[in-house]
TORLUM-993816 format. One line per field, with one value per residue (C-alpha): residue number from 1; residue in one letter; y, x, z. Coordinates in steps of 0.25 Angstrom, whole numbers, plus 5000, padded with zeros to 4 digits. Example, Ala and Ser with C-alpha at 12.3 -4.5 7.8 and 13.67 -1.06 7.14 Angstrom:
! residues 2
midren 1 2
nulo A S
v 4982 4996
u 5049 5055
w 5031 5029
This chain:
! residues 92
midren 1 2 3 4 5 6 7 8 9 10 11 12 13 14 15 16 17 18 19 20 21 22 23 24 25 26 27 28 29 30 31 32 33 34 35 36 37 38 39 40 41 42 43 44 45 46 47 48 49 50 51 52 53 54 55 56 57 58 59 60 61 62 63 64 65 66 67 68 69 70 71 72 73 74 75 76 77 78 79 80 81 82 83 84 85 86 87 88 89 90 91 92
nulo X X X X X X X X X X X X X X X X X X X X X X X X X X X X X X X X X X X X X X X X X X X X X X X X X X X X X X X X X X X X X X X X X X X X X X X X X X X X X X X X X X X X X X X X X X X X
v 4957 4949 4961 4962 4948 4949 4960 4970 4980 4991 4989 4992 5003 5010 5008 5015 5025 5029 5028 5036 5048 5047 5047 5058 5065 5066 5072 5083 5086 5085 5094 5082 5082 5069 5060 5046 5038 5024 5016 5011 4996 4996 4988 5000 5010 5002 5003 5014 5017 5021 5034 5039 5031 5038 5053 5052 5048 5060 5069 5067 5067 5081 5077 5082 5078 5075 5067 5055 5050 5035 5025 5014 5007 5010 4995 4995 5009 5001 4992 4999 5012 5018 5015 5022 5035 5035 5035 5045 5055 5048 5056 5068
u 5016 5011 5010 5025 5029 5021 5027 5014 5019 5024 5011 5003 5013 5011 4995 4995 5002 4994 4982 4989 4991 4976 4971 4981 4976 4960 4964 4972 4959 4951 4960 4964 4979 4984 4997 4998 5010 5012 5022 5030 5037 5050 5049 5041 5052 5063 5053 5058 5046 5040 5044 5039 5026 5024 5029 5021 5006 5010 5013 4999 4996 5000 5001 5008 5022 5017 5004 5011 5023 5030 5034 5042 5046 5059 5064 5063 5070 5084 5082 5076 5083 5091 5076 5069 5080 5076 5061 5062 5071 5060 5050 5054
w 5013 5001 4991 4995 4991 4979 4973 4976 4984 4975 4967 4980 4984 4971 4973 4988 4982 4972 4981 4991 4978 4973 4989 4992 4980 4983 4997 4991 4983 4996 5003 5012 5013 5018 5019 5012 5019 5009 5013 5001 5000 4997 4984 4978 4982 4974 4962 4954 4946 4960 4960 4946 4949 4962 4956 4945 4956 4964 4954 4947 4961 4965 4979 4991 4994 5007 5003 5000 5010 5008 5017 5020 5031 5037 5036 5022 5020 5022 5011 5001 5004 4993 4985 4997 4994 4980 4982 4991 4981 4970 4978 4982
């Protein structure tokens, strides 16, 4: 895509999940429980200030482990997968 090639993808990444957290958080106050998936690109799982960024929205968040579940597609997992390990240990 052309976000991609421009460099815009973590930006936008980062922007879905932030929405996700705040839309996540008015159905907690509405007793609405729900599960956002967010696929993630792989050039914001090598970032390392993802992690604290994400840590620091969920836990002003006060969320539900499971309210908030990340994706990414198999076929990229290979390439990018000692960063996938450490986002997941990042996270948990």
């Amino acid at each position: 895509p052309i976000a991609d090639r421009h460099g815009l993808m973590p930006a936008i990444d980062r922007w879905v999940i932030a929405k996700a957290i705040r839309v996540a958080m008015e159905r907690e106050k509405e007793k609405r429980r729900s599960t956002f998936f967010i696929k993630i690109t792989t050039r914001s799982i090598e970032d390392p200030s993802l992690i604290p960024w994400i840590a620091a929205q969920l836990g002003n968040a006060r969320l539900r482990a499971q309210s908030i579940v990340f994706e990414m597609p198999e076929s990229k997992i290979g390439a990018a997968i000692s960063s996938v390990r450490e986002f997941r240990k990042g996270l948990q």
